[in-house]
C-alpha positions in Angstrom: 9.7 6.0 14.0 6.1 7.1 13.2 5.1 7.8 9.6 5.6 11.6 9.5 8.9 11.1 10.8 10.2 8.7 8.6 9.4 10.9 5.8 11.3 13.8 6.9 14.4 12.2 7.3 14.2 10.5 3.7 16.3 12.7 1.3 14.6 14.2 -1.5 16.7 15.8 -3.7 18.9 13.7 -6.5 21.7 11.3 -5.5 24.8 12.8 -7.7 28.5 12.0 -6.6 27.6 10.8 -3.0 25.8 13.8 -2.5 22.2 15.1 -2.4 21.5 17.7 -5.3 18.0 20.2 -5.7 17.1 20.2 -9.0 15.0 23.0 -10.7 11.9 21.1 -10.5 9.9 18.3 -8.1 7.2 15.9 -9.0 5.0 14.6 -6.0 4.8 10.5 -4.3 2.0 9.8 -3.5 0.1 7.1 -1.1 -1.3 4.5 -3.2 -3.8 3.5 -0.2 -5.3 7.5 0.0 -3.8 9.2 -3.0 -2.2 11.8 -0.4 1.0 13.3 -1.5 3.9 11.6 1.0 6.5 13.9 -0.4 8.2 16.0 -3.0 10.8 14.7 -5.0 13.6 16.5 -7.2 12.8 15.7 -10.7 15.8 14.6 -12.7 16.7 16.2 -16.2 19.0 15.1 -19.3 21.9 17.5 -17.8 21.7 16.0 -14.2 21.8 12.3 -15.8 25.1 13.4 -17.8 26.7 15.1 -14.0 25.5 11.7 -12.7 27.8 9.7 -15.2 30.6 12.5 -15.1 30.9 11.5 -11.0 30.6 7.6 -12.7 33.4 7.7 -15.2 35.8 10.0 -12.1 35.7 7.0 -10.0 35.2 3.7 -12.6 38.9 2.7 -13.0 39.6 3.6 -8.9 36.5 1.7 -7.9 37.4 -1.7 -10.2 41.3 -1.5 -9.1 39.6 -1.6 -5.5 41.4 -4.8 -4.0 38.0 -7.4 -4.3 37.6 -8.1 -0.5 37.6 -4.5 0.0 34.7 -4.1 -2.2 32.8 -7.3 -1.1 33.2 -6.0 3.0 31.9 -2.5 1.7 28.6 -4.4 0.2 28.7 -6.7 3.9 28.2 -3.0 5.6 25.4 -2.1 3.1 24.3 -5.7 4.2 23.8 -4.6 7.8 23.0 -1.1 7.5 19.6 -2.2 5.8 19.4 -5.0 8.7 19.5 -2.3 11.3 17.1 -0.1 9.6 14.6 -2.9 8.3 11.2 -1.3 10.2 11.9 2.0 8.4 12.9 0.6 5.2 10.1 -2.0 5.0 7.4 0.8 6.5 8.7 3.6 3.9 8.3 1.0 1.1 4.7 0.3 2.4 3.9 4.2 2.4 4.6 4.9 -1.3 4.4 1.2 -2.8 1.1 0.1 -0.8 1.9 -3.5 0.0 1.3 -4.7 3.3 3.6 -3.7 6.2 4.8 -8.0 6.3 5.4 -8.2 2.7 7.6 -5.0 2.7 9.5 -6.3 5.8 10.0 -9.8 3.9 11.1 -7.7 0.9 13.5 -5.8 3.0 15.3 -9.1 4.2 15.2 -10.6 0.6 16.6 -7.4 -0.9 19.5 -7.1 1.6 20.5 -10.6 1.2 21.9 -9.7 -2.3 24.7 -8.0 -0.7 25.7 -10.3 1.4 25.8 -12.7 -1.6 27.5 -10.2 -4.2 29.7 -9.5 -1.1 30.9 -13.3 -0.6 31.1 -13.3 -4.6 33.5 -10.1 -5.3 36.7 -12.1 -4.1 35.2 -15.5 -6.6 35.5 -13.5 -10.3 37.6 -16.0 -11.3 39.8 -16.8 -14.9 42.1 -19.3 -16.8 45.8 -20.0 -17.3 46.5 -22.7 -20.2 49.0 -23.7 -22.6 48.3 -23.0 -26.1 47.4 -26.8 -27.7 49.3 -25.6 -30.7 52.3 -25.0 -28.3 52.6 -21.3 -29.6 52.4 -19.5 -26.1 50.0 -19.3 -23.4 46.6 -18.5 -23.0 45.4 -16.2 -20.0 41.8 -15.7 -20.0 40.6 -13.3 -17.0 37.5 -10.7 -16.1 37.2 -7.0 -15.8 34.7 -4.7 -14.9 31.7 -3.5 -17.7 32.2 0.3 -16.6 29.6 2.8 -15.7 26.3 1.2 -15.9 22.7 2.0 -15.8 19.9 0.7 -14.1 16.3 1.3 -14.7 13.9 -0.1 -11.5 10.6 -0.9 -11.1 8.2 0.0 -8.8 6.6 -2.9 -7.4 10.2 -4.3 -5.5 11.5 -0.6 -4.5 14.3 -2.3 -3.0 14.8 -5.5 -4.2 14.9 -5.0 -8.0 17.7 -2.1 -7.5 19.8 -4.1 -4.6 19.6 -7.2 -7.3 21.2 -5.0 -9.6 23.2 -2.7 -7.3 25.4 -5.8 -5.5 26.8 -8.0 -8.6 27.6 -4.5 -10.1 29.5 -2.8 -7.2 31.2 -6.5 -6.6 32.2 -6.5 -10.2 33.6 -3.4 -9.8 31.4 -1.2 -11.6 29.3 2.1 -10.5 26.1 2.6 -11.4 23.4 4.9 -12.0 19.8 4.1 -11.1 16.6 5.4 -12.2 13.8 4.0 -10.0 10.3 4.2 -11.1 8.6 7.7 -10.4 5.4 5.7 -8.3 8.3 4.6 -5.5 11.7 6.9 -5.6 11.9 7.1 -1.7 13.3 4.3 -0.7 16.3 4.0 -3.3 16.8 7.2 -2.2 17.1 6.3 1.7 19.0 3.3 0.1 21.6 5.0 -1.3 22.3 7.3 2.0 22.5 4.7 3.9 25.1 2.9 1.5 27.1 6.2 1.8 27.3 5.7 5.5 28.4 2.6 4.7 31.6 3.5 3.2 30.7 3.1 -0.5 32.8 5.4 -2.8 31.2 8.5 -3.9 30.8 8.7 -7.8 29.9 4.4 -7.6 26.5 5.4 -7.4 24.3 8.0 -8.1 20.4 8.2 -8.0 17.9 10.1 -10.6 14.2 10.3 -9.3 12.3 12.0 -12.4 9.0 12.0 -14.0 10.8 12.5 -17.7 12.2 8.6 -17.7 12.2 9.3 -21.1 14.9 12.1 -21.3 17.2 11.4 -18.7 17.6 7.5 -20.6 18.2 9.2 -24.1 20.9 11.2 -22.5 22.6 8.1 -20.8 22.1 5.8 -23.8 23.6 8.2 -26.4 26.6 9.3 -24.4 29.1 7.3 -25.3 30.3 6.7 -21.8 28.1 4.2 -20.8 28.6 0.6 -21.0 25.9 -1.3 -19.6 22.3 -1.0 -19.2 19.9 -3.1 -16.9 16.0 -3.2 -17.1 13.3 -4.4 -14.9 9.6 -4.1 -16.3 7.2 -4.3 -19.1 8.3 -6.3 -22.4 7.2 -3.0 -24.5 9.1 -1.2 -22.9 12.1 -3.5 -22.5 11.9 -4.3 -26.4 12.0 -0.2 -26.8 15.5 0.1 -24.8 16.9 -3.0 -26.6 16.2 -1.3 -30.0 17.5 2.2 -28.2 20.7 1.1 -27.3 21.5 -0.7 -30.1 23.4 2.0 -32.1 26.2 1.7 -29.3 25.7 -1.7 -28.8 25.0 -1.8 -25.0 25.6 -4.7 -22.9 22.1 -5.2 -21.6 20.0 -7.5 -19.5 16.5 -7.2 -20.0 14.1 -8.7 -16.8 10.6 -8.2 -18.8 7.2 -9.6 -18.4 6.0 -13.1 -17.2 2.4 -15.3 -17.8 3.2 -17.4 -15.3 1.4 -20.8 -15.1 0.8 -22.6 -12.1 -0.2 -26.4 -13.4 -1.7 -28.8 -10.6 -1.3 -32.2 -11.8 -4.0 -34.8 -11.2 -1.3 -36.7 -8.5 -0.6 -33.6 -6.5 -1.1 -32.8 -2.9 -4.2 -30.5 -3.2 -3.8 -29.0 0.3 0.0 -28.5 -0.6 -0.7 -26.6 -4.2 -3.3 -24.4 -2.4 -0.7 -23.2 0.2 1.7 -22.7 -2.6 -1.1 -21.0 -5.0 -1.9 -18.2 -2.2 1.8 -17.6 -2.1 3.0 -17.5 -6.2 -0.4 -15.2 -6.8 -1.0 -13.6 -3.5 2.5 -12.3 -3.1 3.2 -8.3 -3.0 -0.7 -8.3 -3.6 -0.5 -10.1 -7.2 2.3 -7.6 -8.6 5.1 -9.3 -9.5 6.5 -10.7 -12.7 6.6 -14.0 -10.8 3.2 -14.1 -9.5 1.2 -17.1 -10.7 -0.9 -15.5 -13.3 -3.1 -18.6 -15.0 -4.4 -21.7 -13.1 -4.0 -24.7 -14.9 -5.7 -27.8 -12.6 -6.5 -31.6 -13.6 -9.9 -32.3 -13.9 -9.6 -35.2 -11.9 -9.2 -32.2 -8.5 -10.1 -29.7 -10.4 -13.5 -29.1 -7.8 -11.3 -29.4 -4.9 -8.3 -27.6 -5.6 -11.0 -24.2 -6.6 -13.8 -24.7 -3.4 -10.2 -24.5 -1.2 -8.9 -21.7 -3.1 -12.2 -20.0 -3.0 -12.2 -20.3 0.6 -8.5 -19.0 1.2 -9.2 -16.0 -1.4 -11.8 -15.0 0.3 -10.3 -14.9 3.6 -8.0 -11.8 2.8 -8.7 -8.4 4.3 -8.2 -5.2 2.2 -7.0 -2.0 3.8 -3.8 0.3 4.3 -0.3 -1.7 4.6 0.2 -0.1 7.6 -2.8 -1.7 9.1 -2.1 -4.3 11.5 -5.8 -6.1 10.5 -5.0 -6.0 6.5 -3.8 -8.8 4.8 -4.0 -7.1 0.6 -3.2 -3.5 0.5 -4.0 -1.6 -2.6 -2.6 -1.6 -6.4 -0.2 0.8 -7.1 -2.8 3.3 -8.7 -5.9 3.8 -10.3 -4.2 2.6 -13.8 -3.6 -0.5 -12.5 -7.2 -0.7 -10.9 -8.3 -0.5 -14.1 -6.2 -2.9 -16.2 -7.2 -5.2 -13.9 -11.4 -4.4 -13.7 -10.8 -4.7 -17.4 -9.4 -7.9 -17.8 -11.8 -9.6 -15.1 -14.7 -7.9 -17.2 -13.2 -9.2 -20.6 -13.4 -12.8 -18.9 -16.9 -12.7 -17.8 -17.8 -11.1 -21.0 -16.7 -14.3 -22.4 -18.4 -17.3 -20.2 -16.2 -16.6 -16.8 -17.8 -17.1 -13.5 -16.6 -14.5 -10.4 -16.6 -17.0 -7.8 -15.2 -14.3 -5.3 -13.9 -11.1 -5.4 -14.5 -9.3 -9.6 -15.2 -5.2 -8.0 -13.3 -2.7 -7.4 -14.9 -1.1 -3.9 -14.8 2.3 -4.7 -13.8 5.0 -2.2 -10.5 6.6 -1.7 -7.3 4.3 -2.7 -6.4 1.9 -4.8 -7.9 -1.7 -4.1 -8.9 -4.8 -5.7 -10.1 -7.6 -3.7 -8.6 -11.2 -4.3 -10.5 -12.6 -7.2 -10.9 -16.3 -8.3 -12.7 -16.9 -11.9 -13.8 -20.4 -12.8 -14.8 -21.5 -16.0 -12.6 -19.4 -18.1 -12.8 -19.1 -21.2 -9.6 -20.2 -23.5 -9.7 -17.1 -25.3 -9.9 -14.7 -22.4 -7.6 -11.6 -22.6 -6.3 -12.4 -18.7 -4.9 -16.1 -20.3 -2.3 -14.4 -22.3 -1.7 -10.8 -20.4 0.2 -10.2 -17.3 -2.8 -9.1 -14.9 -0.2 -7.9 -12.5 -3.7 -8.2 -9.8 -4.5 -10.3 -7.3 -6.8 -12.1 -9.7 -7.1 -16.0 -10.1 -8.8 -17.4 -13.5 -8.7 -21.7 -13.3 -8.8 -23.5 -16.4 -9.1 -27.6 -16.5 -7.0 -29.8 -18.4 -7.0 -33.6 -19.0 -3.9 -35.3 -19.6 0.3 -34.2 -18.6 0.7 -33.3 -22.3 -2.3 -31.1 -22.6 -0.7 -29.7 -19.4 2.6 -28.5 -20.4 0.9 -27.4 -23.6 -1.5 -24.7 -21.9 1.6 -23.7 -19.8 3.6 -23.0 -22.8 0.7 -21.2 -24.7 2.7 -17.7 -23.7 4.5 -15.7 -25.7 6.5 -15.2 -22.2 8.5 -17.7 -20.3 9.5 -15.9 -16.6 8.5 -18.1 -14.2 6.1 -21.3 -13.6 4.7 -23.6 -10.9 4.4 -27.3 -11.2 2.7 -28.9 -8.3 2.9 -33.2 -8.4 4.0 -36.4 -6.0 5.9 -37.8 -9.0 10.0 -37.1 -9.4 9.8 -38.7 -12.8 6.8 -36.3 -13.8 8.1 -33.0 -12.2 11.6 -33.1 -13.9 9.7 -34.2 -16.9 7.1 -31.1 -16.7 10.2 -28.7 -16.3 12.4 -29.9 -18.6 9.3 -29.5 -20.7 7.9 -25.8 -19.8 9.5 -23.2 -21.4 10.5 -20.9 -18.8 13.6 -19.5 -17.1 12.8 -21.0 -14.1 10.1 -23.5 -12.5 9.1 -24.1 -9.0 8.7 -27.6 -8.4 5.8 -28.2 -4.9 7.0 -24.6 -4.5 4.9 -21.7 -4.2 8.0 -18.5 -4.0 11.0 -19.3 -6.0 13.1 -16.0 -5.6 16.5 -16.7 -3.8 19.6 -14.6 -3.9 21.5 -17.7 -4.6 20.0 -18.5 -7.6 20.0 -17.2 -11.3 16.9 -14.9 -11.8 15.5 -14.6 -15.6 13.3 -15.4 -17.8 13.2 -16.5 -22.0 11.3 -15.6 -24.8 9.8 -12.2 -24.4 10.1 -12.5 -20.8 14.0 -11.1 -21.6 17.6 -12.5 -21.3 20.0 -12.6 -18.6 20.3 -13.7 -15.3 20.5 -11.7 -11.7 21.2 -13.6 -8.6 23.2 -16.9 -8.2 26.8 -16.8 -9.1 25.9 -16.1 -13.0 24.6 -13.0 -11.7 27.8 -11.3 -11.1 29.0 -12.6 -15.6 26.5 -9.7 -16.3 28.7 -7.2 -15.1 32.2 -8.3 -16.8 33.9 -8.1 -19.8 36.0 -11.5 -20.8 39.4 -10.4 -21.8 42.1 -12.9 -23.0 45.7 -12.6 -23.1 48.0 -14.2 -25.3 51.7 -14.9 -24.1 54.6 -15.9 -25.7 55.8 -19.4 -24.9 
């Protein structure tokens, strides 16, 4: 389906009760890679949020009495429906999100797997039945479902961060109402038709494009319906909702920020961490919470690991995703273009060296080529701020303690990237980092099977894995008479 086509059989309007709504007002999408408008979106308000959880709270206690392997074959059809419709999917994400055409097809298989997971997991919510050690009665200890949640998505993984959300949820026996991020509304909006033809309940979810992010989450917060609320982005903003929801005392998982480090130990394959550097920091174009964001490298191969990441760097191609010959598509928009110029400029400003890459080309779009800095400063802004850029600063270190020290310098602990020969010294480095997860001689860590989260100001609480589905229940326990 060509591009022009694809677009005109998205849906535009609001997702409310299984059903498309107009709503008084549209904001535009636009094409990261030309600024071109793609379409014209319904723009959600405070009353449409409150319909949205009306058609929620009609269906919660019918959708969590649904027998489990009801709902778990529902999400396997969700499963193949995006399978069938992965070139569109992945080529509408590339249209309003910018990365290239493999990266969105890669994404599209990644998001999908989580419900086939969440689908194998509804029918495992399991519970406990004990005697009482006192000898009193029994104890019964068993899971329900939160209620209506809320889901707030970012742009960067249009599908992936809501389908992370969206499967544990619908497995647990929840419904939900998403909010994806005004840049990229289109394809959670093709995602939700296509789980309608897939049998899912109407009222289980609903979907609020909008520009006012602002009013539609005040009205969802403060209604006293709601019972959980899930966020994926910024720690400012993350920190905001926590402190928002507080009064009612929302569950909440909070996916924030990361700083990831990506340490390159003086014993490690340097061919091996290069591959796996290109991959942590040159994934979705640099903008991801995961992406390697600081290069900490041994002295002893310091030199070698940065000419052979200079030469890979400099190999990429920018141009539109939907360009067969382009390997780095653009940033999401001129904002990000110029978080990033500023942080690169910050580091020269300080001592850095642009060994390839550092300028924006001008022109129409959003680009930024892939950037390596050497001889960074250590009080460079872009050591302790997310660039969210396909940007590359290397910093030296001597010895495995100095190591784990620079990785730990963050105030955020997402992700990190330990590259070494030893066993002893990469369970010794991990143990060590502080970070909710660490890739070990790996350069993607992301996998539906496991627990995705981070510590410190990089949030709480896990998606993927079978602890992602714990976010979604309520522990109830039961006592009975002996």
């Amino acid at each position: 389906m060509d591009s022009a086509a694809l677009l005109k059989s998205v849906p535009t309007g609001l997702w409310i009760g299984g059903e498309q709504r107009e709503a008084a007002s549209t904001f535009d999408v636009l094409d990261p890679s030309d600024d071109q408008v793609l379409a014209s979106v319904s723009n959600a308000t405070a009353e449409d949020a409150v319909a949205a959880l009306d058609a929620a709270c009609a269906v919660q206690a019918d959708w969590a009495a649904t027998p489990p392997r009801e709902r778990g074959e529902i999400l396997r059809s969700v499963f193949e429906k995006i399978t069938e419709r992965a070139d569109d999917i992945a080529a509408l994400m590339t249209l309003e999100m910018g990365k290239v055409l493999a990266e969105s097809k890669g994404e599209v298989k990644y998001g999908a797997e989580f419900f086939r997971w969440f689908a194998e997991e509804a029918v495992r919510i399991d519970g406990r039945y004990t005697a009482s050690p006192a000898g009193t009665g029994r104890i019964i200890v068993t899971k329900q479902a939160v209620g209506p949640c809320y889901a707030i998505t970012p742009w960067n993984f249009p599908l992936a961060m809501g389908t992370r959300k969206m499967g544990p949820a619908f497995a647990a026996g929840c419904t939900m109402i998403v909010k994806p991020a005004q840049e990229t509304p289109l394809t959670m909006l093709l995602l939700a038709q296509l789980m309608d033809e897939a049998g899912l309940p109407k009222g289980v979810l609903s979907v609020l494009p909008t520009n006012d992010a602002r009013g539609v989450t005040t009205a969802l917060i403060d209604d006293g319906r709601l019972r959980k609320l899930t966020f994926t982005g910024s720690t400012g903003v993350g920190k905001a909702l926590v402190k928002q929801s507080a009064d009612a005392l929302l569950r909440t998982s909070m996916e924030l920020g990361g700083n990831a480090p990506f340490v390159v130990f003086d014993d490690a394959d340097v061919d091996a961490a290069v591959d796996g550097a290109i991959l942590a920091k040159m994934r979705n174009g640099g903008e991801a919470c995961t992406a390697a964001n600081r290069f900490h490298v041994a002295n002893a191969v310091r030199e070698e690991f940065t000419d052979k990441l200079i030469k890979r760097m400099s190999e990429f191609t920018l141009g539109k995703g939907l360009d067969p010959s382009s390997t780095l598509g653009p940033l999401i928009n001129s904002s990000q273009v110029a978080a990033v110029t500023e942080l690169v400029s910050d580091a020269v400003s300080r001592g850095a060296t642009v060994a390839v890459g550092g300028v924006a080309p001008g022109g129409p779009g959003n680009f930024y080529p892939a950037t390596v800095l050497t001889d960074v400063p250590a009080d460079a802004r872009i050591l302790k701020e997310e660039v969210f850029g396909p940007v590359a600063p290397i910093i030296g270190f001597d010895t495995e303690d100095e190591g784990i020290e620079a990785a730990n310098d963050t105030e955020y602990g997402l992700a990190a990237y330990v590259y070494t020969q030893s066993l002893d010294r990469a369970l010794r480095v991990a143990e060590g980092i502080e970070s909710g997860m660490v890739g070990v001689n790996r350069g993607i860590i992301s996998d539906p099977a496991a627990p995705f989260g981070g510590v410190k100001e990089s949030g709480f609480g896990r998606e993927g894995g079978s602890e992602g589905i714990e976010e979604y229940l309520d522990t109830k326990y039961i006592a009975l008479t002996k």
